[in-house]
N, C-alpha and C positions, 0 to 999 in steps of 0.2 A: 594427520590428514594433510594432505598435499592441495597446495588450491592454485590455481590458474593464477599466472601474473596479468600483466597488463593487454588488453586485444588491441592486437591491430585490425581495422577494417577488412572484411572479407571483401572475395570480390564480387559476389554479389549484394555484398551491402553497399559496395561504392555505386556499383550498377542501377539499385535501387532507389536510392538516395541522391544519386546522381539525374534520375528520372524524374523523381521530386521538386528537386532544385528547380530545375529549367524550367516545370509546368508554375512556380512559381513566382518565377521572373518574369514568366509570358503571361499570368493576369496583372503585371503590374508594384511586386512587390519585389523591390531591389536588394540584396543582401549589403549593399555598401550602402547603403541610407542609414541616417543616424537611428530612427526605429524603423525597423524593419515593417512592424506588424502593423503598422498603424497605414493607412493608405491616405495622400492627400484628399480634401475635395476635390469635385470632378468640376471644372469650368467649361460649359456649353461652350464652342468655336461659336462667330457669329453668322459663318458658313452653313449651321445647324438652322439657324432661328429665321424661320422667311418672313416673320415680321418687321425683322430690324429693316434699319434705314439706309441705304445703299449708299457710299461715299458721295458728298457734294460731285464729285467728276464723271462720275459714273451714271451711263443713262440708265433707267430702267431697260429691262430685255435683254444689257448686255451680258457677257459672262464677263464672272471676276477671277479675277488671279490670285491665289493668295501670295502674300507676302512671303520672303524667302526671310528667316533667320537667321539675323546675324551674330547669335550667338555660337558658341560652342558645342559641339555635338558632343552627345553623349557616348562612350566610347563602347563597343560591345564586350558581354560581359567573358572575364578570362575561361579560358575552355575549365573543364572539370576533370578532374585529375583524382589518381589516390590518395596523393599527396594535399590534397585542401578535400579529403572526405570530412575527419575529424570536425572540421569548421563548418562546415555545411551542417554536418548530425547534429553541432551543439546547437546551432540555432534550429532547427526542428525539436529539436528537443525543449528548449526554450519556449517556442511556440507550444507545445502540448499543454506543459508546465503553467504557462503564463496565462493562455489565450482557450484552449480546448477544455483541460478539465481543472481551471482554477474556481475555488471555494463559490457556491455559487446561494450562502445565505451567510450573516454574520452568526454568531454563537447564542444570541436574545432574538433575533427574530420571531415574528410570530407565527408562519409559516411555512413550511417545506412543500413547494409544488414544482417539482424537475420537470420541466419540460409544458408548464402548464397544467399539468396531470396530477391525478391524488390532491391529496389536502391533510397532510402531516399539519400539526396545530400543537405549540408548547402550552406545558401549563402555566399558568400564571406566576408571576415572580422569579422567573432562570435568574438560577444565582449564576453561573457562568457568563460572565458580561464581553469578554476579551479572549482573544485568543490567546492561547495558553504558550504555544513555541515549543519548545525543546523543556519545558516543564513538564510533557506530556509525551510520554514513552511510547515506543512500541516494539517488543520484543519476538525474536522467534529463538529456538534454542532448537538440538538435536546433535544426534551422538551419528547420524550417517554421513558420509563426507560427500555426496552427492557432487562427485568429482569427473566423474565417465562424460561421455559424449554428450551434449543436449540437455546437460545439467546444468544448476546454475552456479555452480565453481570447477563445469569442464574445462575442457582446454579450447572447447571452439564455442562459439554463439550460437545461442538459440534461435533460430528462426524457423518463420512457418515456410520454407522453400523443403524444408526437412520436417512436416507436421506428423508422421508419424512416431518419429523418433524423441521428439520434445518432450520434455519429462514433468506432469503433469503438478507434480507436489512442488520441485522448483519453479512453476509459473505460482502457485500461491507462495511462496516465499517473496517473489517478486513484486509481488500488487503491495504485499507489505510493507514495502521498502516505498516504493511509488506512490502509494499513499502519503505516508511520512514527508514525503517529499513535499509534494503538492501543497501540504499544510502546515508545513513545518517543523513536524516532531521529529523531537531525537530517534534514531533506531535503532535495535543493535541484534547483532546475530552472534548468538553465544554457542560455540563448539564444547557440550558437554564430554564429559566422562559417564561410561557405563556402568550400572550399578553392578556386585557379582550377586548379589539375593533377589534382585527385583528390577523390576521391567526401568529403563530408562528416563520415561514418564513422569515416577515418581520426586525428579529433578526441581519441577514448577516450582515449589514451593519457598524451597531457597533459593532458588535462583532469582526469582520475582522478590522475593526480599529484600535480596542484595541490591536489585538494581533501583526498585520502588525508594531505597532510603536518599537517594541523590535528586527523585522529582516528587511531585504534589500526585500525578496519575498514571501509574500504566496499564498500559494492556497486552493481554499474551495472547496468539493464535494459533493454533494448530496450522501447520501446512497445507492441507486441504479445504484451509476455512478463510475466505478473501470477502476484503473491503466490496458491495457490490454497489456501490453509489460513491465512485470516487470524487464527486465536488459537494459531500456533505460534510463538514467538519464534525469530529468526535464531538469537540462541545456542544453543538445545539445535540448531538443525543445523550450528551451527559444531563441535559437541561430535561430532553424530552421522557429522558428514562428516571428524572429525579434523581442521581446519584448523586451527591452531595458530601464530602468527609467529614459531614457533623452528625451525619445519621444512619452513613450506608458505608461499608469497609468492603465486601466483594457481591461484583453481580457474575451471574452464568443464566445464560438460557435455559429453559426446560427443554428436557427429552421429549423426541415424539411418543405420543401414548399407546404402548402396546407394554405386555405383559413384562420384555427383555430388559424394559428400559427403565422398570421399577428397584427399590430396594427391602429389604427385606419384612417392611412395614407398610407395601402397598403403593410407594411413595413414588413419584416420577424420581429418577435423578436429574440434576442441575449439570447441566456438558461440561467439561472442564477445556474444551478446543477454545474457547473464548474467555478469558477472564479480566474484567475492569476491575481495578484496585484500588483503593485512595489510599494516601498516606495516611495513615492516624494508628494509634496505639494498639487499638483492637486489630486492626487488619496481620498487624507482625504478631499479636496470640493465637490469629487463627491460622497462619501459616507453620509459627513454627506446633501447632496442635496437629497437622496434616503432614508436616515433615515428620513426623515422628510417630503418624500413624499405625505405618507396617511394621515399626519396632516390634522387638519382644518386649516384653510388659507393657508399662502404662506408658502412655493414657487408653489403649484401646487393643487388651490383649487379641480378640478375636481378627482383630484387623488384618494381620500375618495372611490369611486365607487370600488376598488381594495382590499381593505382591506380585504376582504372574497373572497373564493372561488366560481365561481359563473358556471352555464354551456357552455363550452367552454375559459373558461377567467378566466388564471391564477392572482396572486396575486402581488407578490413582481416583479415577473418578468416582468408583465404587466406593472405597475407603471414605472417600470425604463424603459423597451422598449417603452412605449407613449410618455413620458415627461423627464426623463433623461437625456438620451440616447444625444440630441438633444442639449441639451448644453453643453456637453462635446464631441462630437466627435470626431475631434481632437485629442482625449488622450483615444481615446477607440481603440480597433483591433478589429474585428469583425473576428472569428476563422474559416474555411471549416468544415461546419457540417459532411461531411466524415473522417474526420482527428479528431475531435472532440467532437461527438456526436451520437446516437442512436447505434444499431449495425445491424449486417447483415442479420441476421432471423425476423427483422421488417421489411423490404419489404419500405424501408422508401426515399433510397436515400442515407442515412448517415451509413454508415461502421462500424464507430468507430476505426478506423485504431490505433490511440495512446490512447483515452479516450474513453472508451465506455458507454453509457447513457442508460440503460435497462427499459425505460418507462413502458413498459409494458410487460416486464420479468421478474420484480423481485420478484415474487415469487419461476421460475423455473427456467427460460434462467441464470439467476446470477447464480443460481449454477452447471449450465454448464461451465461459463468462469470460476468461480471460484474452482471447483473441479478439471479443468487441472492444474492450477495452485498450488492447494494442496491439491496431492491425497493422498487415503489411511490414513497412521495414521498422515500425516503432519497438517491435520485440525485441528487434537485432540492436537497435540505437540504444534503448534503456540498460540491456542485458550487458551490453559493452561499458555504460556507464557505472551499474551496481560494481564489475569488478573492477574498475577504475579506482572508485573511490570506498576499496575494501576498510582501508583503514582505519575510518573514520568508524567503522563499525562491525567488524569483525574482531572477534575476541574470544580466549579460549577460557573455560571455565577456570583452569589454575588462575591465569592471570586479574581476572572478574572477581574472584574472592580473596586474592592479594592485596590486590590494588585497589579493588572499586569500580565503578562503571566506567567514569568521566575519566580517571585517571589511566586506565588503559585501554581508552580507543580518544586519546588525546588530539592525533592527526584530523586537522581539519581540512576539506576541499581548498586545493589552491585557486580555482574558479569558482564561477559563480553558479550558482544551480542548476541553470541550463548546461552546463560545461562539464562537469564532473573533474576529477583533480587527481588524488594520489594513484598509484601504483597497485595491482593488486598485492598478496601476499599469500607465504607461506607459511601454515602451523603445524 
């Protein structure tokens, strides 16, 4: 797989962003101020106020002059150029990160109301007190190099100036990352290998192994399944959904209820596009029980049947909802497909209230949720910055089961969050 190096600014991103800027300067917020975002209080002139008292010299009726300043003028701001784009995007980017969609409940909180609205309520005693940081993973994995035009390791930027061209599965790859971001968890994008018996899918389970053994939680998402409340921190739904590693090893949403979506005991399947995982002993039995599903013999001869995509009958997911599932329940949660799963223009049952699952949106519906989330030139500014700083999180599945997680995506950002840092790369 060949992945796009480092971007330079388009030029309609400078163009953009350059539009930005100035409307930014013109209500008052300076980029050469030591905070930016932060605006002084406003001091009434006494030109404003017809109460005040008119200088002892001054008769009433007259008109006043104001006083000329004899300080320093402020000098007008340097023109905008390609060459000071980069600085300009990291602080909007900064801004998003910081000021737009930063964390907007702590992890114990007692309620979740965005915007005023809803009335999400924890249950009593969240054992999650603190944010968790880079303790708390969040993985995407896949074997296609989503490398072409409008991808998100093309060679040019994604942006909506080109929306029909923008590739619907790399904008959820994207919110992935962006999430992480916001909140602070480690991320990483793991370039698998293909299986030659079996659909490529059947990867999760080691792969989620390997990486779960360096944190306390991760989570994995299907491509077409995105954060859809990016200032909720995972912990308050680790609180909200009870997940706990003394009592709970994997949660999955349920399938919407229709006939396709059972297994061969009637049973909903559990979606495997989403999986939260704790560390703890039982989680790594029931993974390497599901790695070793589609094997021939044991543990679960019949299982082989799954290996390939077949009509109506998923793979990986199937395997683990028929025969899994069943001997670890106990240490599984079984998630509200509305809370969890599909979203609200499938006509499905399931919401997607905190995860939303676009089965069969992701070519266009993703990039409705996705484009509220970053409009305008934010897709171009973050999209520049994910291949910025590939290396802190790109990695190929050889080097992930050599080395470990941490140990082979070592490179950390030489800026600060708003900024993005390393170089992209090639695998």
């Amino acid at each position: 797989m060949v992945l796009g190096g480092s971007v330079r600014p388009t030029k309609g991103t400078v163009l953009v962003v350059g539009a930005v800027f100035f409307v930014v300067l013109f209500i008052g917020v300076g980029f050469n101020r030591p905070d930016p975002w932060h605006l002084p209080a406003r001091t009434k002139p006494e030109s404003d106020d017809l109460s005040a008292t008119p200088p002892a010299n001054v008769v009433p009726g007259d008109a006043i002059t104001p006083a000329t300043s004899s300080g320093p003028s402020t000098p007008p701001p340097p023109p905008f150029s390609e060459s000071t784009a980069l600085q300009h995007a990291a602080e909007l980017r900064n801004f998003y990160l910081k000021q737009l969609r930063k964390p907007s409940v702590e992890p114990d909180d007692k309620k979740y109301r965005p915007w005023g609205a809803f009335d999400w309520t924890l249950p009593d005693n969240p054992r999650w007190k603190q944010r968790m940081g880079e303790s708390l993973c969040i993985i995407d994995l896949d074997n296609r190099a989503f490398n072409e035009s409008q991808q998100i390791f093309g060679p040019d930027v994604m942006t909506w100036d080109d929306a029909l061209q923008v590739h619907g599965l790399s904008l959820g790859v994207l919110n992935h990352w962006l999430y992480a971001k916001i909140h602070g968890y480690k991320y990483y994008y793991v370039a698998i290998d293909g299986y030659e018996d079996r659909r490529s899918s059947w990867k999760k389970p080691p792969i989620m192994s390997k990486i779960l053994k360096e944190h306390d939680v991760c989570l994995y998402l299907d491509s077409d399944a995105i954060f859809h409340r990016l200032d909720l921190p995972l912990e308050w739904l680790l609180n909200y959904w009870q997940l706990y590693p003394e009592s709970n090893s994997l949660a999955m949403a349920v399938d919407p209820d229709v006939d396709w979506n059972k297994d061969r005991f009637g049973r909903l399947y559990l979606n495997t596009g989403f999986i939260v995982a704790q560390n703890n002993p039982t989680t790594y039995k029931i993974f390497d029980a599901w790695q070793r599903c589609a094997d021939d013999g044991e543990p679960y001869p019949e299982c082989t049947q799954f290996r390939l995509n077949g009509p109506g009958q998923p793979t990986d997911q199937a395997g683990f909802g028929t025969f899994v599932r069943y001997n670890f329940s106990d240490s599984i949660r079984e998630l509200p497909c509305t809370e969890a799963n599909g979203y609200p223009e499938s006509d499905s049952g399931c919401k997607g209230q905190f995860i939303r699952h676009l089965w069969t949106g992701k070519e266009d519906q993703i990039k409705v949720e996705v484009g509220e989330q970053l409009p305008g030139p934010y897709l171009e500014m973050f999209h520049e910055q994910y291949k910025e700083d590939m290396d802190t999180f790109y990695v190929t599945e050889k080097d992930l089961m050599s080395k470990g997680p941490k140990a082979a995506t070592k490179k950390r950002p030489a800026t600060n969050a708003g900024e993005g840092g390393g170089k992209g790369k090639s695998a």
